[in-house]
CHARMM internal coordinates of N, CA and C (Angstrom, degrees):
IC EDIT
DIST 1 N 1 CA 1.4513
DIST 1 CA 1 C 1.5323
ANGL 1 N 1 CA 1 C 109.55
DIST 1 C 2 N 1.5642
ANGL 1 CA 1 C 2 N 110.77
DIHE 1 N 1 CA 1 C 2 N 134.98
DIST 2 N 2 CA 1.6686
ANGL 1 C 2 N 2 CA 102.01
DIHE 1 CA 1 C 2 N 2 CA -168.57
DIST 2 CA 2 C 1.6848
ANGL 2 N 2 CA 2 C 102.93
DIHE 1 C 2 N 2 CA 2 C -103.42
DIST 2 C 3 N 1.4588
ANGL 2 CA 2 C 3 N 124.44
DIHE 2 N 2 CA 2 C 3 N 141.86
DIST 3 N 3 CA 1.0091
ANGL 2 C 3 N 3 CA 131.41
DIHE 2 CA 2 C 3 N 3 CA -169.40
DIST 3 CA 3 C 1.4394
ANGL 3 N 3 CA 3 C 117.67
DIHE 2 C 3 N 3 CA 3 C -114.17
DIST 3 C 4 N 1.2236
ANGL 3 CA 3 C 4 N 97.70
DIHE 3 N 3 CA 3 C 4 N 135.46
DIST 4 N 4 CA 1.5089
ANGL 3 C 4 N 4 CA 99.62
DIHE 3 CA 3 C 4 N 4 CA -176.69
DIST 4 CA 4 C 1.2942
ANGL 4 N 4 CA 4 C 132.39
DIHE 3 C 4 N 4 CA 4 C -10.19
DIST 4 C 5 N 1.2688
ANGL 4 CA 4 C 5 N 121.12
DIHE 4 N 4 CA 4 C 5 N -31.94
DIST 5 N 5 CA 1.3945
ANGL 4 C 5 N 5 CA 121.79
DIHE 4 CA 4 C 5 N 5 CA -152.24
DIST 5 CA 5 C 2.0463
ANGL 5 N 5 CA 5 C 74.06
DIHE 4 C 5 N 5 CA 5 C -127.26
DIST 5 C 6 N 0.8329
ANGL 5 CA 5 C 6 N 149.87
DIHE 5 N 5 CA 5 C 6 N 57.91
DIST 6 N 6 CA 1.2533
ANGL 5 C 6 N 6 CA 155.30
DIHE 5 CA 5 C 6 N 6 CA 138.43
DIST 6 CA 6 C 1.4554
ANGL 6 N 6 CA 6 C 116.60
DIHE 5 C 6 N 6 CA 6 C -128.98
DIST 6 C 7 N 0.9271
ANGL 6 CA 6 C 7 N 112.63
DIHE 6 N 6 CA 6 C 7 N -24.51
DIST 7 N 7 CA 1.7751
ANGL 6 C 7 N 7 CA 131.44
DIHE 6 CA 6 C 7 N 7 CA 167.22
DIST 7 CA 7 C 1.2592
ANGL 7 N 7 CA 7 C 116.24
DIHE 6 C 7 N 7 CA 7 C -60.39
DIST 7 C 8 N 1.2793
ANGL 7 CA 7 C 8 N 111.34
DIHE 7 N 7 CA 7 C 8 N -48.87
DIST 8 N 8 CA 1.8155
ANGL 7 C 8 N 8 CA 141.18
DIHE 7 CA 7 C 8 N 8 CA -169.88
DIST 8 CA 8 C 1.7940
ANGL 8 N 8 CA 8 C 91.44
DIHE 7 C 8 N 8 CA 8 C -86.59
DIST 8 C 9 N 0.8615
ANGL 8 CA 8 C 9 N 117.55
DIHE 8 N 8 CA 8 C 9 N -41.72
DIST 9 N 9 CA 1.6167
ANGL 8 C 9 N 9 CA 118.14
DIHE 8 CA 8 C 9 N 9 CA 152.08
DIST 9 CA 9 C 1.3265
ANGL 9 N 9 CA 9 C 143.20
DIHE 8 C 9 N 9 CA 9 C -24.28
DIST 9 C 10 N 1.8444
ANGL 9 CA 9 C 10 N 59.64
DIHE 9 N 9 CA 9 C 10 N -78.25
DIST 10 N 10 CA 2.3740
ANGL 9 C 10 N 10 CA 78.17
DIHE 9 CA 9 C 10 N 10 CA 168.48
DIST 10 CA 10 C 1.4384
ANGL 10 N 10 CA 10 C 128.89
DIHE 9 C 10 N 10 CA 10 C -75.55
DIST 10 C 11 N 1.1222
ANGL 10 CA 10 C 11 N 101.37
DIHE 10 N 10 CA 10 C 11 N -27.62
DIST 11 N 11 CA 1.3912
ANGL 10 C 11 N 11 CA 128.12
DIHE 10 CA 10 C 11 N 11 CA 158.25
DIST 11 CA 11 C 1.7202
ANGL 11 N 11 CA 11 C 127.80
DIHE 10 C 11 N 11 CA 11 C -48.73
DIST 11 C 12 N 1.5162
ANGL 11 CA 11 C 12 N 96.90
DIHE 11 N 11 CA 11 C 12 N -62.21
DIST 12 N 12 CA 1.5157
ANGL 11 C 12 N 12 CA 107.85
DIHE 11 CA 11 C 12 N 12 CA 165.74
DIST 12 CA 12 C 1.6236
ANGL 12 N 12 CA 12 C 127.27
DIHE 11 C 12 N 12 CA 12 C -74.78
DIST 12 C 13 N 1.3945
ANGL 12 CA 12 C 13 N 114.01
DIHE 12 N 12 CA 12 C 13 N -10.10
DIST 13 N 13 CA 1.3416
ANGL 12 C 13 N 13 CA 132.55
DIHE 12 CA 12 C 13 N 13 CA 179.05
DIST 13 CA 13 C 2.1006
ANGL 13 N 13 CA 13 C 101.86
DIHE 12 C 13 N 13 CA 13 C -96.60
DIST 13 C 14 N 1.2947
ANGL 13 CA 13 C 14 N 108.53
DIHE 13 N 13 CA 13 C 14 N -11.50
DIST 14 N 14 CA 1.5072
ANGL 13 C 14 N 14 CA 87.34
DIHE 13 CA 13 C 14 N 14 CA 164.84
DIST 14 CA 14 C 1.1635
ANGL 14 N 14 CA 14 C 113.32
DIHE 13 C 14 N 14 CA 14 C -106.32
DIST 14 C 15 N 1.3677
ANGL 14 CA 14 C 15 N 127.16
DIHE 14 N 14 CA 14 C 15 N -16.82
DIST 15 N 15 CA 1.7162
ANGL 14 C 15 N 15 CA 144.48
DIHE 14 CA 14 C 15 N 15 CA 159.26
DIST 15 CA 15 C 1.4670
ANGL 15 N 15 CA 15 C 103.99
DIHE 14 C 15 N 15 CA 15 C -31.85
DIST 15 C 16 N 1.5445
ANGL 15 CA 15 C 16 N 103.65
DIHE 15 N 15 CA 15 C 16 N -73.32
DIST 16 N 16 CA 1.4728
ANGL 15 C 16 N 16 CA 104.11
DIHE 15 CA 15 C 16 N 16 CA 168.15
DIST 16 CA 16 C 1.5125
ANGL 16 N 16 CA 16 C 112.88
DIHE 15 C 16 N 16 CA 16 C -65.45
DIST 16 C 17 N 0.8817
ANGL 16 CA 16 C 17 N 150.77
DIHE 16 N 16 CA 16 C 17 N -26.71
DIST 17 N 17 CA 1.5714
ANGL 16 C 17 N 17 CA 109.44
DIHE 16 CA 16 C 17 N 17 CA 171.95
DIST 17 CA 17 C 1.4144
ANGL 17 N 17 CA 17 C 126.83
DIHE 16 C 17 N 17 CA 17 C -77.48
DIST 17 C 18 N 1.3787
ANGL 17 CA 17 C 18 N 102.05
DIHE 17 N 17 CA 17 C 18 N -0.96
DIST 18 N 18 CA 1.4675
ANGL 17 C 18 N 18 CA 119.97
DIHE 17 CA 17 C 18 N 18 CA -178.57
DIST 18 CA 18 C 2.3213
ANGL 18 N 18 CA 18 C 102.37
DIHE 17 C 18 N 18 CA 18 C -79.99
DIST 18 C 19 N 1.3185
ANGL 18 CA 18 C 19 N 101.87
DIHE 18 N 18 CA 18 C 19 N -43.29
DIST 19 N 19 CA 1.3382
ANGL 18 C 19 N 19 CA 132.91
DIHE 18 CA 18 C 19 N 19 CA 176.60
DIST 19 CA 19 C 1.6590
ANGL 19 N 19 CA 19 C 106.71
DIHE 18 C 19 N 19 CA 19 C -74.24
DIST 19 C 20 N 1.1095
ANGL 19 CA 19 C 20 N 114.00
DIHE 19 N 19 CA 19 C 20 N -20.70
DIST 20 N 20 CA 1.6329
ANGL 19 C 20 N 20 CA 119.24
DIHE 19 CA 19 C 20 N 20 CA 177.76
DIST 20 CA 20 C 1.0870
ANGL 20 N 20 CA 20 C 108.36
DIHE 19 C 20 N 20 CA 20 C -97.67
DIST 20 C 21 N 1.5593
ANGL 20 CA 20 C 21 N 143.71
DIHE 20 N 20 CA 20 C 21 N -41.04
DIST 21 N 21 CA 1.2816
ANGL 20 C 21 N 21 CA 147.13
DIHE 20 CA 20 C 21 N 21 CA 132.29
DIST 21 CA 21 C 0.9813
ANGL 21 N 21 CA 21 C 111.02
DIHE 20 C 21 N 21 CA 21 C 25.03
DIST 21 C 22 N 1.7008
ANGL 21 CA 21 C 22 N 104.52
DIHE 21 N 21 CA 21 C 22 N -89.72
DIST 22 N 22 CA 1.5485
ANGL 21 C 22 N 22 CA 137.97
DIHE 21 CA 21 C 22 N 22 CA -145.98
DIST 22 CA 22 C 1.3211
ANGL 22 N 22 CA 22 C 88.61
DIHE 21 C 22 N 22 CA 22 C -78.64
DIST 22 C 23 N 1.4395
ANGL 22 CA 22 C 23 N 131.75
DIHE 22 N 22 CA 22 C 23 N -59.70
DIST 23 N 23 CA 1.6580
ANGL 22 C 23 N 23 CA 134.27
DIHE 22 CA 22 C 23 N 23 CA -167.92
DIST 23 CA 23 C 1.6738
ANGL 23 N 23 CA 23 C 100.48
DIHE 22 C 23 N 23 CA 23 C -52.17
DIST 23 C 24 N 1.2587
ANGL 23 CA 23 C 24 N 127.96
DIHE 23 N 23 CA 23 C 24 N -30.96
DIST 24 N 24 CA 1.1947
ANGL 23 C 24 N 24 CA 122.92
DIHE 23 CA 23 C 24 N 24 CA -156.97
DIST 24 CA 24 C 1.2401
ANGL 24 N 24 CA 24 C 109.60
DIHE 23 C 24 N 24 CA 24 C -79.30
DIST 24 C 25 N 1.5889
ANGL 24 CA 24 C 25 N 109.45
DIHE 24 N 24 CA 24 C 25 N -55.92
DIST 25 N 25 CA 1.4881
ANGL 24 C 25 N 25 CA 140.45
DIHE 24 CA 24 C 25 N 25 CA 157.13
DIST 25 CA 25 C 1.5608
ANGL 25 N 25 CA 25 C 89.92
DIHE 24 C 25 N 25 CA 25 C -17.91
DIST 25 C 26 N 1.2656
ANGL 25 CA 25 C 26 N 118.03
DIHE 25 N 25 CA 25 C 26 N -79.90
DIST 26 N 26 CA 1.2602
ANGL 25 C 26 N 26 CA 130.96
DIHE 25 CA 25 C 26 N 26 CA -140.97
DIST 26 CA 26 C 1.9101
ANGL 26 N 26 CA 26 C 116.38
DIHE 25 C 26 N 26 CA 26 C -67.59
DIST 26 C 27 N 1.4603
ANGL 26 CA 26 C 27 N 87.19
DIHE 26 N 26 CA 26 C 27 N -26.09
DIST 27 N 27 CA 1.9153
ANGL 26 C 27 N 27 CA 112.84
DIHE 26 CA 26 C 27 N 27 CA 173.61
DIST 27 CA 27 C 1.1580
ANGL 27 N 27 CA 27 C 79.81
DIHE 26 C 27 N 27 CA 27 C -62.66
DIST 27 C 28 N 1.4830
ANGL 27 CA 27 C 28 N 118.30
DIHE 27 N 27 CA 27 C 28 N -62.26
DIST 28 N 28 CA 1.7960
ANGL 27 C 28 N 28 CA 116.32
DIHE 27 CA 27 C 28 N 28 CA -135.38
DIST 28 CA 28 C 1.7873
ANGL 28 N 28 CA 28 C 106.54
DIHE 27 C 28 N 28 CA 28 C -70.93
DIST 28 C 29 N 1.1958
ANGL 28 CA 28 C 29 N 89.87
DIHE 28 N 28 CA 28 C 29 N -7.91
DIST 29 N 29 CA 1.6241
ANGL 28 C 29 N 29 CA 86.03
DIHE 28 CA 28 C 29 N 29 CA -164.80
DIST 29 CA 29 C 1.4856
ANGL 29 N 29 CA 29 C 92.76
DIHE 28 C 29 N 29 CA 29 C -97.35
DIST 29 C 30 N 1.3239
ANGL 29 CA 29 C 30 N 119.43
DIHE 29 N 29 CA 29 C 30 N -31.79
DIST 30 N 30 CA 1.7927
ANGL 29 C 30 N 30 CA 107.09
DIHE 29 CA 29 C 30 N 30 CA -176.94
DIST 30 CA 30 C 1.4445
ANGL 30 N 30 CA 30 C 107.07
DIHE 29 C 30 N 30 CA 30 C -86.72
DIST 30 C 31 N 1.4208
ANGL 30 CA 30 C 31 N 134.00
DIHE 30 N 30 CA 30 C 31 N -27.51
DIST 31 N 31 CA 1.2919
ANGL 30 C 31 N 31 CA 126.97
DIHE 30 CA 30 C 31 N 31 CA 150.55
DIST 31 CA 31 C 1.5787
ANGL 31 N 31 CA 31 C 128.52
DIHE 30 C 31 N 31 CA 31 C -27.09
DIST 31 C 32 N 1.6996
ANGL 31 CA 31 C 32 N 112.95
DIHE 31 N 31 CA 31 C 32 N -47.98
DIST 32 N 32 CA 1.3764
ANGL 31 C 32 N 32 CA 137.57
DIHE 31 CA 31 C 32 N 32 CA -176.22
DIST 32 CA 32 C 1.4704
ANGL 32 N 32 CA 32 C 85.57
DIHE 31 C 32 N 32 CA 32 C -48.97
DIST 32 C 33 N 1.7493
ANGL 32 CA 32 C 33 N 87.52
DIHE 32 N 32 CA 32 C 33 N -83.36
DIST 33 N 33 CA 1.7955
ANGL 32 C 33 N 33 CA 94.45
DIHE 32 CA 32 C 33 N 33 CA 177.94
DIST 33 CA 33 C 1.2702
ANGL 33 N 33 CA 33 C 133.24
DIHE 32 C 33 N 33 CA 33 C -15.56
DIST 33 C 34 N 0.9299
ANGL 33 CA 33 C 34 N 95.33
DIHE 33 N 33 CA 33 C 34 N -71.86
DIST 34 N 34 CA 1.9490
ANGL 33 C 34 N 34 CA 102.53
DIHE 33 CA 33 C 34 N 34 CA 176.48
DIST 34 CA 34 C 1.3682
ANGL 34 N 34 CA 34 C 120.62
DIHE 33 C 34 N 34 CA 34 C -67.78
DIST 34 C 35 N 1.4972
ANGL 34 CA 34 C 35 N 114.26
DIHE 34 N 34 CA 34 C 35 N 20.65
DIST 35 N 35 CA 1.4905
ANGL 34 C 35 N 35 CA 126.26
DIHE 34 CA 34 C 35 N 35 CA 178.89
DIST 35 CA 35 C 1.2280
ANGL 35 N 35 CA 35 C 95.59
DIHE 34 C 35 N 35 CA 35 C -113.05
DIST 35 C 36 N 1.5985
ANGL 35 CA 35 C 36 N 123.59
DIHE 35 N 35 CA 35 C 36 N -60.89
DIST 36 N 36 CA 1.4425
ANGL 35 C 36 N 36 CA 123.11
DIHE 35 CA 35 C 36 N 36 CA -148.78
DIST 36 CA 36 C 2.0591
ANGL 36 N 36 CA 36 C 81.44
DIHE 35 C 36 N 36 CA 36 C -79.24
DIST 36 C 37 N 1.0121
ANGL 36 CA 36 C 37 N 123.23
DIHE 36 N 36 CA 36 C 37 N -43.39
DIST 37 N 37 CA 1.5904
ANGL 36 C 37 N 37 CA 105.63
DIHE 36 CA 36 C 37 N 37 CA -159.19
DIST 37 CA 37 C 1.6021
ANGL 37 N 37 CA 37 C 98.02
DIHE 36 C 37 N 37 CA 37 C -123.22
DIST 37 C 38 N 0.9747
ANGL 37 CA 37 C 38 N 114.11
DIHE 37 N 37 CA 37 C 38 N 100.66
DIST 38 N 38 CA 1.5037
ANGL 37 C 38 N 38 CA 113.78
DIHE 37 CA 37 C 38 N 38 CA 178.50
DIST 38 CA 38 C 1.5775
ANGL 38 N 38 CA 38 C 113.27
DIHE 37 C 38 N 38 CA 38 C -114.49
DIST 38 C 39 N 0.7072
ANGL 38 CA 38 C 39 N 100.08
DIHE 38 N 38 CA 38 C 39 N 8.94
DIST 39 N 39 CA 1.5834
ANGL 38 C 39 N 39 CA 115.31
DIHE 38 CA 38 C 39 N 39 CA 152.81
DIST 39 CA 39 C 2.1571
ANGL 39 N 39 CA 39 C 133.49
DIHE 38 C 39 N 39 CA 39 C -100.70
DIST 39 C 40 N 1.2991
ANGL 39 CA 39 C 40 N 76.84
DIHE 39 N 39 CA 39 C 40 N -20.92
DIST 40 N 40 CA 1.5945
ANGL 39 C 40 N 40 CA 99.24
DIHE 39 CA 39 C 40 N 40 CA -179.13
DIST 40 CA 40 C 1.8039
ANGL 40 N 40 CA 40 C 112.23
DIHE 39 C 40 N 40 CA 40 C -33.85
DIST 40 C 41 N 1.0956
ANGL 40 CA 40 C 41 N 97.88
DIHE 40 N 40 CA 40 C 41 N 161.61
DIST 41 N 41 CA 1.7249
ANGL 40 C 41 N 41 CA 105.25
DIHE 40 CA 40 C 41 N 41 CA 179.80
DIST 41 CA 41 C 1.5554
ANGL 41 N 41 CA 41 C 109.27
DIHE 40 C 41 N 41 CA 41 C -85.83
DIST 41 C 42 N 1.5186
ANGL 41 CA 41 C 42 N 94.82
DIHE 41 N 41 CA 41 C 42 N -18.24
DIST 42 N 42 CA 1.8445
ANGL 41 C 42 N 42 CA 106.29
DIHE 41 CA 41 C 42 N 42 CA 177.23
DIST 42 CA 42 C 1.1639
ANGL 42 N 42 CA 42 C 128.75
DIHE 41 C 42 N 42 CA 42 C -95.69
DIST 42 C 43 N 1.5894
ANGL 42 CA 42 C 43 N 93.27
DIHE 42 N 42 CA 42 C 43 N 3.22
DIST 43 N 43 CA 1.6215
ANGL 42 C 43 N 43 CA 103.43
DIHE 42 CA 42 C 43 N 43 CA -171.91
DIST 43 CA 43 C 1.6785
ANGL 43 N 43 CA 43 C 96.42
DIHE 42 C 43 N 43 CA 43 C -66.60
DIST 43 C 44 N 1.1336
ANGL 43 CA 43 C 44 N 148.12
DIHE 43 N 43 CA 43 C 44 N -12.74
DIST 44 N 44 CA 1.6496
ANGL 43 C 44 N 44 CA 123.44
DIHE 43 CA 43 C 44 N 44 CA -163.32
DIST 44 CA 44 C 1.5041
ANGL 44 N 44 CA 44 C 91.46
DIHE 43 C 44 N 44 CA 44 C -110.51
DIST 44 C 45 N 1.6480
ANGL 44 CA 44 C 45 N 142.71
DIHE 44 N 44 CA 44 C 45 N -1.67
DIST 45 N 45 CA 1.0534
ANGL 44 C 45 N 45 CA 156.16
DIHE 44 CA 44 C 45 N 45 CA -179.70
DIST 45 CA 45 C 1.5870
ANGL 45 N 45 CA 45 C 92.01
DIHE 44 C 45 N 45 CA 45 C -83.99
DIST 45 C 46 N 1.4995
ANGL 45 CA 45 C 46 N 126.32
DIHE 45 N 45 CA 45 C 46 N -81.10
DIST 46 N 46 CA 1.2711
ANGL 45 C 46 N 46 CA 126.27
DIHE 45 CA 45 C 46 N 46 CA 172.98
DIST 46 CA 46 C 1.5038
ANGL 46 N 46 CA 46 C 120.49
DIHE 45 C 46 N 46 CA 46 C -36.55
DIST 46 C 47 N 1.3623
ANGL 46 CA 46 C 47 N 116.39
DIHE 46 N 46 CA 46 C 47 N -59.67
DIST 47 N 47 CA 1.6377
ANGL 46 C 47 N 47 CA 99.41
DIHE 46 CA 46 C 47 N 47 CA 174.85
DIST 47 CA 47 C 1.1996
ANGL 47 N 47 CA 47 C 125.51
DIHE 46 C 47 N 47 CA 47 C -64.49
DIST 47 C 48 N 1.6561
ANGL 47 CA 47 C 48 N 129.86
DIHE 47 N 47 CA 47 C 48 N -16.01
DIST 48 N 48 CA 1.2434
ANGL 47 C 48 N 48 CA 133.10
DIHE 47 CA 47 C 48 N 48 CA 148.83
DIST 48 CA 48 C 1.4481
ANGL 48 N 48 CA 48 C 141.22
DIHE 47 C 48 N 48 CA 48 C -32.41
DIST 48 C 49 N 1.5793
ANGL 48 CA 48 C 49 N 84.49
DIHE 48 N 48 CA 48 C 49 N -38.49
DIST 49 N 49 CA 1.7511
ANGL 48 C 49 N 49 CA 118.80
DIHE 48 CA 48 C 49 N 49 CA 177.28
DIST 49 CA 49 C 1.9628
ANGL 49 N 49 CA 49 C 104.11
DIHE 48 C 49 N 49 CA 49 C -76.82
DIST 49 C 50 N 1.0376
ANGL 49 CA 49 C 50 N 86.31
DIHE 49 N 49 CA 49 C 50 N -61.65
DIST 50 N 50 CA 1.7628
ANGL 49 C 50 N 50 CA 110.63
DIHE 49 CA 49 C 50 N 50 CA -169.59
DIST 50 CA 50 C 1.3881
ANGL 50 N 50 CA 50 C 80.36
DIHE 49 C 50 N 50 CA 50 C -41.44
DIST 50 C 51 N 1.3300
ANGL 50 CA 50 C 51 N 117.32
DIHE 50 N 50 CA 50 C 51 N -97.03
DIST 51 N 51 CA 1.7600
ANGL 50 C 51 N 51 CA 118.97
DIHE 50 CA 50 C 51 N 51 CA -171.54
DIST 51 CA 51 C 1.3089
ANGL 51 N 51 CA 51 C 113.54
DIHE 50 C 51 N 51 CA 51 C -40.25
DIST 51 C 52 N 0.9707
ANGL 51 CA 51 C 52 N 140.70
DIHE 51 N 51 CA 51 C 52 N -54.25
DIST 52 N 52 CA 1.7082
ANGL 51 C 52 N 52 CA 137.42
DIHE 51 CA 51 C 52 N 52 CA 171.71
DIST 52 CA 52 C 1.6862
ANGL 52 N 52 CA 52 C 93.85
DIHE 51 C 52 N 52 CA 52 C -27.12
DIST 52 C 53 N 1.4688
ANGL 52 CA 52 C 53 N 110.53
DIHE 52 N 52 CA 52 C 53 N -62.41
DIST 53 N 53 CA 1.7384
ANGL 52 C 53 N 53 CA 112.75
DIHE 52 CA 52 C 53 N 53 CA -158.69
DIST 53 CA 53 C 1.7922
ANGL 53 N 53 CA 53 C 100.53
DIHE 52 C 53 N 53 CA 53 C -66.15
DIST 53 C 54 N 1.3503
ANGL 53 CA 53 C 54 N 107.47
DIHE 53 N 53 CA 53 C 54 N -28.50
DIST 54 N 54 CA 1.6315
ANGL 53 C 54 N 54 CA 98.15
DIHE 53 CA 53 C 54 N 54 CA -161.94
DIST 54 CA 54 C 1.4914
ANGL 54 N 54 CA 54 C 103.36
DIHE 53 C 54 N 54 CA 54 C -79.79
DIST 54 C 55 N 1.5744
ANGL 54 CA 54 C 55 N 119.57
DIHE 54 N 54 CA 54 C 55 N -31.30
DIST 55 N 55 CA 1.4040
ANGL 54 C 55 N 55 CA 131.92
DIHE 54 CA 54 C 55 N 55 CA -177.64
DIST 55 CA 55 C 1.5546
ANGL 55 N 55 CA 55 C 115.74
DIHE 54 C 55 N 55 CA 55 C -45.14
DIST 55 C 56 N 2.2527
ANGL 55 CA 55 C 56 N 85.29
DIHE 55 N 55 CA 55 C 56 N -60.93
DIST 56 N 56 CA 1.7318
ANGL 55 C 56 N 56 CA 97.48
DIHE 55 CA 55 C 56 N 56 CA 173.46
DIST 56 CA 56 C 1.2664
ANGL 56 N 56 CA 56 C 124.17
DIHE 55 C 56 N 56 CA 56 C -63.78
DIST 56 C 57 N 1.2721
ANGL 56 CA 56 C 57 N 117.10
DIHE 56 N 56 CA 56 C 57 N -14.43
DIST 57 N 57 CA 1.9472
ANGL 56 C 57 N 57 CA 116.83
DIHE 56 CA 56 C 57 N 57 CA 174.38
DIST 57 CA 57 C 1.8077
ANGL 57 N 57 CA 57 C 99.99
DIHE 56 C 57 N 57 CA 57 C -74.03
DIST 57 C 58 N 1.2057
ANGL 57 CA 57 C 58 N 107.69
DIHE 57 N 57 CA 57 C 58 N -53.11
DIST 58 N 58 CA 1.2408
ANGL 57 C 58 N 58 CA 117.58
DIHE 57 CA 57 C 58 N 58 CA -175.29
DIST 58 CA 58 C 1.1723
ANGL 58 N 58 CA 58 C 120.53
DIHE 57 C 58 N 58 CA 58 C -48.07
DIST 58 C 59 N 1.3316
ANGL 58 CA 58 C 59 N 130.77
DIHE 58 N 58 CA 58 C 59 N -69.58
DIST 59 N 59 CA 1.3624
ANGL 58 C 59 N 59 CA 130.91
DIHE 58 CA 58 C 59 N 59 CA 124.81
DIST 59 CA 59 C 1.6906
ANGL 59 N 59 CA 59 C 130.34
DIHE 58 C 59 N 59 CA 59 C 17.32
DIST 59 C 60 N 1.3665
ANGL 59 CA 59 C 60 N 101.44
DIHE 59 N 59 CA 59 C 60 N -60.44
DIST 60 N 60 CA 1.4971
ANGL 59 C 60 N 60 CA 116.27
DIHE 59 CA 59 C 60 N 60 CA -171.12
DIST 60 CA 60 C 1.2793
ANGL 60 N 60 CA 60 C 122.02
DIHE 59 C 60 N 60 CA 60 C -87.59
DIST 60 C 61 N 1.7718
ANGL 60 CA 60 C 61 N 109.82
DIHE 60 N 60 CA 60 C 61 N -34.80
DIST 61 N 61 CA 1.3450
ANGL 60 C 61 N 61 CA 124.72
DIHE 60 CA 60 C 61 N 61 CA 155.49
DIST 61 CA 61 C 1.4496
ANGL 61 N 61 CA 61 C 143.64
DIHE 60 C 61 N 61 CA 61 C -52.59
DIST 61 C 62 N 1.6966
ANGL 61 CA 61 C 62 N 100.54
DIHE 61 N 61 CA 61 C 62 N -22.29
DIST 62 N 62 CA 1.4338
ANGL 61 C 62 N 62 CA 123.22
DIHE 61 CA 61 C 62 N 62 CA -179.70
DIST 62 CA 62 C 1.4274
ANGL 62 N 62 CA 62 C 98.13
DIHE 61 C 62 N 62 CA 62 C -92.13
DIST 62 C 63 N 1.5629
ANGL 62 CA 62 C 63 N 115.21
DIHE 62 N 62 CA 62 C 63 N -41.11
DIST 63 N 63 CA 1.7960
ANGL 62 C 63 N 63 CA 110.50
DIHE 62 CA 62 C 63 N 63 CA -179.28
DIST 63 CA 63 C 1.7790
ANGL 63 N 63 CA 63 C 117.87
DIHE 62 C 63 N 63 CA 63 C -44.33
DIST 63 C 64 N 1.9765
ANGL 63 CA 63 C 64 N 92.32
DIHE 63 N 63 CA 63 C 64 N -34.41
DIST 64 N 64 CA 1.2341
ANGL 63 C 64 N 64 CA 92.56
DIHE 63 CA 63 C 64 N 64 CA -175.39
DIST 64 CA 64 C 1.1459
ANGL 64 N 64 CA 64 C 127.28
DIHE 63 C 64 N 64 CA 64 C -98.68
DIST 64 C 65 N 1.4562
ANGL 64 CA 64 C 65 N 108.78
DIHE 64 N 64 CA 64 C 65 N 6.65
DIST 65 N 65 CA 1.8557
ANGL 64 C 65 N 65 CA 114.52
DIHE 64 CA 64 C 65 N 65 CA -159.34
DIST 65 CA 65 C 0.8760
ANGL 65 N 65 CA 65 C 130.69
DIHE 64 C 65 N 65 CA 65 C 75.43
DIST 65 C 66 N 1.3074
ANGL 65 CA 65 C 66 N 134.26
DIHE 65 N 65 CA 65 C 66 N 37.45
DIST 66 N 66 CA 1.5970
ANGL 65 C 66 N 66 CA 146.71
DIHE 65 CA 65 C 66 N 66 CA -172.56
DIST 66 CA 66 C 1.6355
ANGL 66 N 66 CA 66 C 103.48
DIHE 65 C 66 N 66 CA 66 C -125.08
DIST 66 C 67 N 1.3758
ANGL 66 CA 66 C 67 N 107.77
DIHE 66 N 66 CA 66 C 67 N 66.51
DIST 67 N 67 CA 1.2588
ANGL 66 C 67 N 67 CA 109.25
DIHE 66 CA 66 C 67 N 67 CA -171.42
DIST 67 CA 67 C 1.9745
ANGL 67 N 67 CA 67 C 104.95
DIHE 66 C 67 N 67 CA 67 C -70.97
DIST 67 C 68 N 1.1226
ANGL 67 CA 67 C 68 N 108.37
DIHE 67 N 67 CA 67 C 68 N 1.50
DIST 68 N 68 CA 1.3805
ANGL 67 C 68 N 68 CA 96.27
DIHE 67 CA 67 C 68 N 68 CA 165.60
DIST 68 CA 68 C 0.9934
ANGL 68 N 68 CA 68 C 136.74
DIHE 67 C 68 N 68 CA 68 C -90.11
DIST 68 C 69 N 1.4621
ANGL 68 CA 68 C 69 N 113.36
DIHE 68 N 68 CA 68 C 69 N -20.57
DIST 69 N 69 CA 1.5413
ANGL 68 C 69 N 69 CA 142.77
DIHE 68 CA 68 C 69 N 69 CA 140.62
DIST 69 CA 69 C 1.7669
ANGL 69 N 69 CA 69 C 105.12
DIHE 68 C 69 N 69 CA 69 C -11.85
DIST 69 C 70 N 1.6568
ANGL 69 CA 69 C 70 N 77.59
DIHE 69 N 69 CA 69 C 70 N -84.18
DIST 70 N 70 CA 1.5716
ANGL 69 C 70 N 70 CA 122.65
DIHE 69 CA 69 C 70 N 70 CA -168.10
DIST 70 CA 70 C 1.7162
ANGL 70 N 70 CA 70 C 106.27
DIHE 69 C 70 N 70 CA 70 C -37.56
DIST 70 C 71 N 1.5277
ANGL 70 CA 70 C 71 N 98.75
DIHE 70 N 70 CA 70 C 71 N -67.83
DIST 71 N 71 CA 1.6922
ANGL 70 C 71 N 71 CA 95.21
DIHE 70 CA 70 C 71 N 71 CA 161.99
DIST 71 CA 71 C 1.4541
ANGL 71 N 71 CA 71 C 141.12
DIHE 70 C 71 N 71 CA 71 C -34.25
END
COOR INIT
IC SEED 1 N 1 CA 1 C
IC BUILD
């Protein structure tokens, strides 16, 4: 029998993968970055970004209990 607070779970665990998506996307694209120009003047702008996105997944993964995420 599923209980309230497992519902609110399942619920909040597809939010985030909807929210993990976009963060991933968003790694993947400043990763790119910091491949093709790693010398760039924007490179410390991009890894700024990169960590901002990995923090907020991290973050979001622990809200839900996905400590493997989280790791």
């Amino acid at each position: 029998m599923e209980t309230k607070e497992t519902a609110l779970l399942g619920k909040l665990r597809g939010l985030f993968a909807i929210e993990a998506e976009e963060h991933l996307h968003a790694i993947t694209k400043s990763l790119l970055a910091l491949e093709k120009q790693p010398e760039s003047a924007l490179q410390e702008g991009v890894a700024e970004t990169l960590f901002r996105e990995v923090h907020t997944l991290k973050g979001a993964a622990r809200a839900v209990n996905l400590s493997e995420v989280e790791a």
